[in-house]
Every structure is written in structure tokens, then in C-alpha cells.
C-alpha positions as CSV (number, residue, x, y, z in Angstrom):
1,X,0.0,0.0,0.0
2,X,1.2,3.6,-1.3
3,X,1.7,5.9,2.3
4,X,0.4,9.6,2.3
5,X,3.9,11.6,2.4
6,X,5.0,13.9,5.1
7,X,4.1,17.8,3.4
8,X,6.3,20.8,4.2
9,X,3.4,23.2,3.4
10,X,0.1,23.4,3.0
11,X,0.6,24.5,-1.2
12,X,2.6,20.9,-1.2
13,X,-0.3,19.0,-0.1
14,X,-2.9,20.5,-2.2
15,X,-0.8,20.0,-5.0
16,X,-0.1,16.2,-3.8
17,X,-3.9,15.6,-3.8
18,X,-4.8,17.5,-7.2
19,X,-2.6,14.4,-9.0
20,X,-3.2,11.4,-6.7
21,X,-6.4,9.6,-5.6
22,X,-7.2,9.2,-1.8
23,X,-8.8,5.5,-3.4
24,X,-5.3,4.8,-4.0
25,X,-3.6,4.6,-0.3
26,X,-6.9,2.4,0.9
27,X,-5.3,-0.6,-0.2
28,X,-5.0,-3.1,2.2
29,X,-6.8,-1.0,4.7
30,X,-8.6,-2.1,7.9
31,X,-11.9,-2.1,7.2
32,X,-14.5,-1.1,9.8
33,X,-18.0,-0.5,10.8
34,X,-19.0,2.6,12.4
35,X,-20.7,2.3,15.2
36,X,-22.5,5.3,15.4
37,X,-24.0,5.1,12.1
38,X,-27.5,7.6,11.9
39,X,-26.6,9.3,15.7
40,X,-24.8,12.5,16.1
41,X,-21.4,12.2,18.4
42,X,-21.1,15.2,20.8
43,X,-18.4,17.7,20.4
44,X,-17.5,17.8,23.8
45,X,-17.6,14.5,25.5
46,X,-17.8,12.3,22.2
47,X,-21.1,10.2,23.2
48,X,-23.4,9.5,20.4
49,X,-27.1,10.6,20.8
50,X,-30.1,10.9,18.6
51,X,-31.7,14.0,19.6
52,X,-31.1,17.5,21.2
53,X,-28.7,20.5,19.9
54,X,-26.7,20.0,16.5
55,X,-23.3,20.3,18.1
56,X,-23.9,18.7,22.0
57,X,-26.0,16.0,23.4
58,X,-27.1,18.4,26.6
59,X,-26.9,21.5,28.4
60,X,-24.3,20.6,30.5
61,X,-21.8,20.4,27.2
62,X,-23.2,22.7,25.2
63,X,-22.2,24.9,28.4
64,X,-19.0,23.4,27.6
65,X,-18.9,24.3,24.6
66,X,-20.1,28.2,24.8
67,X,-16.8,27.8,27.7
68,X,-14.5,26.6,24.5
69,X,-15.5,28.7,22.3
70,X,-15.6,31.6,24.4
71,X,-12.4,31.3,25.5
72,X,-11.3,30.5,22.3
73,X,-12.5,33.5,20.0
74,X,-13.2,36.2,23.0
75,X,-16.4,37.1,24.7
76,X,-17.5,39.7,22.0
77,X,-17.3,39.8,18.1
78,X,-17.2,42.6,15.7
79,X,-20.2,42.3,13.9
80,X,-20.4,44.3,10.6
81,X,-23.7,45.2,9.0
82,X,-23.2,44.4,5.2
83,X,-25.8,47.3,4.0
84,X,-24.4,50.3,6.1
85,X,-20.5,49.3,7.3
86,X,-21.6,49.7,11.0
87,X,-19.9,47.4,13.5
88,X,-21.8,45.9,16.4
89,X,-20.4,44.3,19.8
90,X,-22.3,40.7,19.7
91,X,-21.7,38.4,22.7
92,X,-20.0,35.2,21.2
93,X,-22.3,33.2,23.4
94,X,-25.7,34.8,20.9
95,X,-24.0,34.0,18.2
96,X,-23.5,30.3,19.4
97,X,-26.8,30.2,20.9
98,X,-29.2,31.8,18.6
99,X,-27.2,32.4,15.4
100,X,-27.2,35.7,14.0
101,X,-29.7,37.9,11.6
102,X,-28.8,40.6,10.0
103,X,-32.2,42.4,11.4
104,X,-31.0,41.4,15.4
105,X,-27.9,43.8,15.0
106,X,-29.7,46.7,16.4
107,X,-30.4,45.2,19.7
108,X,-26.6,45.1,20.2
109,X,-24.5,48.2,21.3
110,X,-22.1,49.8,18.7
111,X,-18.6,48.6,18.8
112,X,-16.3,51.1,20.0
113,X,-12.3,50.7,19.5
């Protein structure tokens, strides 16, 4: 079986893949069954489920998550309207939450530098 080389850069790799086939290091591969097939496996703490929030299984991770992500990417974005240039300060936690809508922007305060 071919292996996948080590790439020294990201431009290497994509230019690796355009002229190779992944079907063509699966030779001789281990095959499996997934045992999760049709459920959703939580982000946080990687148990499947069948219902609930896309990303989490319950509110105790998708706490988690909002933590992570938080953390991760600060507690506020800049949020620029696309018809007027006006920035907004948007908790990261609505945007996880409850998405965001170009039409909620004025129920958040202007972003000041």
C-alpha cells in the first residue's frame, strides 16, 4: 500500500492531492463498521445521541462548549452590518446560541475601538 507523504506546506499538499487519488492509499486497509452510524457524536464529551442541539447531546456540554468557544474566540465579536459598514459588539455566546440575523444587529451596542 502507497503511504500519504510527510508535506512541508500546505501549497505541497494540495498540490499532492490535485494528482493522486485518496482510493489509492486504501489498499489493504482495515476495514470497519461505524458504530455510530444515523446518531450524532457530541463535540464535547464524544457520546453519540439521537436528539437535542446540533453540536452537544445536553446542556451541561453545550455549556462546555459556549466555555471553548468563548475562551477561544473572545467574549465579543465585531459584527459588521453588510448594507451600512456599521460594527456591532455581539456576545459570542448569541452568536453560538441563537445564530445571528442581520435584522437582530440593532439590539446590540455599537462597537467602539
Amino acid at each position: 500500500m502507497a503511504e500519504i507523504p510527510k508535506f512541508e506546506s500546505e501549497d505541497a499538499e494540495r498540490d499532492f492531492w490535485a494528482k493522486h487519488e485518496s482510493t489509492d492509499f486504501l489498499e489493504g486497509a482495515e476495514e470497519i463498521t461505524l458504530e455510530y452510524a444515523g446518531k450524532r457524536v457530541c463535540l464535547i464529551c464524544h457520546q453519540p445521541y439521537e436528539e437535542g442541539r446540533e453540536l452537544t447531546c445536553s446542556d451541561d456540554c453545550h455549556q462546555e462548549l459556549v466555555k471553548r468557544l468563548t475562551a477561544k474566540f473572545g467574549e465579543f465579536k465585531k459584527v459588521i452590518r453588510q448594507s451600512t459598514g456599521v460594527a456591532y459588539k455581539v456576545p459570542t455566546r448569541d452568536i453560538i446560541d441563537r445564530g445571528l440575523r442581520e435584522q437582530d444587529l440593532d439590539q446590540y451596542p455599537l462597537w467602539e475601538e
